[in-house]
C-alpha angles and dihedrals in degrees: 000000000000088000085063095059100049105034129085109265098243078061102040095110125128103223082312078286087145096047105038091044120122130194091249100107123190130217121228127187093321093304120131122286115287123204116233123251107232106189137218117354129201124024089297094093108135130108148192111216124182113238138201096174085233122123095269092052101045089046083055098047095051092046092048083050094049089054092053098262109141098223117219105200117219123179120173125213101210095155103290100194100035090242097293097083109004118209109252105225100166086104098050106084093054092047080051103059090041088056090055103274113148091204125003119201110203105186136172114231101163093123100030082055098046101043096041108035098018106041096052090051093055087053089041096055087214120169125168106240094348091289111063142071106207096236090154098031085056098047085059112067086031084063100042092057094054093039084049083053104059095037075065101046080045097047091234124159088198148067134178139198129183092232123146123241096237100052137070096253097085092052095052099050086035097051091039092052096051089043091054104049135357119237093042109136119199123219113194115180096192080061088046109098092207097054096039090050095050091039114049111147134003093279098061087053092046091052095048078048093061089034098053093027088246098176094247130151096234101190110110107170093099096047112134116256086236136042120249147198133192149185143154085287111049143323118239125202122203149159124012106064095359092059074089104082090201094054120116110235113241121249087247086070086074100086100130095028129045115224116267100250083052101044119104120286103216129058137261123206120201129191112220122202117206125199114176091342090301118121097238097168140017128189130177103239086211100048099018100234126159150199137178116163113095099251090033091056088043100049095043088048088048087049092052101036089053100056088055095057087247128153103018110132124176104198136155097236132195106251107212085225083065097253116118108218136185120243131176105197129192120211113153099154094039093047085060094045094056100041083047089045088055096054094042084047090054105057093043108032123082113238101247096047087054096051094045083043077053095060100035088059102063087056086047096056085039092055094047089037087057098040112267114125097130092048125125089233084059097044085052090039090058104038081055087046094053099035083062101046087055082109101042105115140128139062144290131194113204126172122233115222143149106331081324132123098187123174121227098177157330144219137181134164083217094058116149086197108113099191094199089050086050090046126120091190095045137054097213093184102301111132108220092183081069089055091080095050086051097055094045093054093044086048097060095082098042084051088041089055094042096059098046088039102036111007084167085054122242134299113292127200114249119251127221108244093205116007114089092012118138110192129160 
């Protein structure tokens, strides 16, 4: 198992599948024998699981259950729905219990989440392979903290996810939970032979779900063709009809962004404070609304990017796991926040400092992509990050149109632009007559290259001796 290769040897366990397994082996539609999971054994039986509410997850609760697990239910609130449409959870406790919880935590984590996943992203310019956000790679280790805190409120030696075994989720739960607390074991029922044998596709869940009154909706006949998962900071959409990478993705993909033949036909312009490098206030510079608050700033920019038809992106992308995967994501507010970051950034950071912060930032987003958020390289990679955006103040204004994130202008009163020395009209003490001596020096190496490399000089172009040729 790819786990077993990259864990510490006291955590490389599959779901305890190897020491919790008996000699009873079950049969399942003519496969191969398949062992039993037994379950816990000894008096340390409780578990934190965390929980959508959705049919996976409930399955999950009430099997977990069945074996003698006592199931902690944790569901976190982390801005389902972006801000457009929020996801309504005042139901799910109570769907929790139903479906065999002891205890279920249903916390709100928008701002924690934003100001602490989010935010340092956005200084950080990080984008997985040039293109992606991370919207789903920054709601996992925020969970698993949490979910990490309250196994130790609880008492609890276990936690559980309902992560397959092909994807990155379960690296990153599973990375962030060994790097938190020791003695945390993970149980993970998609790595569990016995429950990936019974239950091999949505029907058979929805079939345990009937037969143990699990509270789930059972019609199935509007499903989408494809999976998703959302927060305050993008939906992303992923498997069924988009496994075919020509495939054109359905208009019901477009949640968090309109089309763009359906998208508004007259601008908005936004006004965007920077403290540190962090977005602190936002006003709309046309209705004059504001927002200031993490998740506030990030839910009015994802409103009005949306309806813009900003931040949606359809790539093919590198899972850590070695699987490469399709993924259509949607980032409207984010997408306005970096665009905006890297305006502010150019008027207030050295240059040096922003090409070695460049480089830096492909190893970041690879880092949070892969799961390790909790690492000492990314405890190094973000004190570096931060200790750079100290001077990055100020404000931007960028317009909003049509697909498009377009600066109007920028101010700081850390500014390193010096408008005399960028003038064309005035001198602003800057010597020309210096500018000779420069290029010469940075021309010795260039001279020096050509004459060991091309002592007969380079490849020119030929010239028409006559066409083209004006002469008196």
């Amino acid at each position: 198992m790819f786990l077993r290769s990259i864990l510490p040897r006291s955590a490389r366990m599959v779901s305890h599948a190897s020491k919790r397994t008996s000699a009873a082996m079950v049969q399942k539609r003519g496969m191969a024998d398949v062992p039993v999971f037994k379950g816990p054994e000894g008096p340390d039986k409780r578990l934190v699981l965390a929980y959508s509410g959705g049919l996976d997850t409930s399955t999950q609760l009430r099997w977990l259950a069945d074996k003698g697990y006592e199931v902690i239910a944790f569901c976190a609130n982390l801005g389902q729905g972006g801000g457009m449409a929020d996801e309504d959870f005042s139901g799910i406790e109570a769907k929790a219990i139903a479906s065999g919880a002891k205890k279920c935590y249903v916390l709100d984590l928008q701002e924690d989440f934003v100001e602490n996943y989010v935010f340092p992203v956005i200084r950080a310019n990080a984008l997985y392979e040039s293109r992606y956000l991370m919207g789903t790679s920054l709601a996992r280790p925020c969970i698993t903290k949490t979910m990490v805190a309250i196994a130790q409120q609880e008492k609890c030696n276990f936690v559980a996810h309902g992560s397959t075994g092909k994807g990155n989720d379960q690296v990153r739960f599973e990375l962030s939970t060994y790097a938190l607390r020791a003695g945390l074991d993970c149980v993970v029922p998609w790595r569990i032979p016995e429950f990936y044998t019974k239950f091999q596709g949505r029907q058979d869940l929805l079939a345990y779900a009937k037969e143990r009154a699990i509270p789930i909706a059972m019609d199935v006949g509007n499903r989408p063709p494809y999976s998703m998962d959302d927060n305050l900071f993008h939906i992303s959409f992923e498997s069924g009809v988009l496994e075919d990478p020509a495939a054109t993705p359905p208009d019901s993909t477009h949640r968090y962004t309109q089309p763009l033949n359906a998208c508004k036909e007259t601008h908005d312009d936004v006004q965007i404070f920077w403290e540190k490098g962090n977005p602190v206030k936002v006003v709309n510079l046309t209705t004059k609304e504001e927002a200031s608050t993490p998740a506030n700033v990030l839910k009015m920019l994802n409103r009005l990017g949306g309806a813009h038809a900003i931040g949606r992106i359809d790539i093919v992308e590198n899972r850590y796991v070695g699987i490469k995967s399709r993924g259509v994501y949607e980032t409207p507010g984010g997408t306005i926040l970096r665009a905006a970051h890297l305006d502010i950034e150019a008027l207030t950071l050295d240059r040096e400092v922003l090409r070695i912060r460049d480089t830096m930032s492909i190893k970041y987003a690879e880092t949070v992509y892969n799961g390790f958020w909790f690492s000492p390289e990314m405890e190094f990679m973000q004190n570096a990050m931060d200790y750079a955006q100290r001077h990055v103040n100020g404000e931007t204004r960028m317009r909003l149109f049509r697909g498009n994130v377009i600066a109007l202008g920028r101010s700081s009163p850390n500014s390193l632009y010096n408008m005399d020395m960028a003038s064309m009209d005035v001198a602003g003490g800057f010597d020309v007559s210096h500018s000779e001596g420069f290029i010469r020096t940075q021309a010795r190496r260039l001279t020096a290259y050509r004459n060991m490399a091309h002592p007969n000089g380079h490849d020119l172009p030929p010239i028409p001796k006559t066409s083209g040729v004006h002469t008196k």
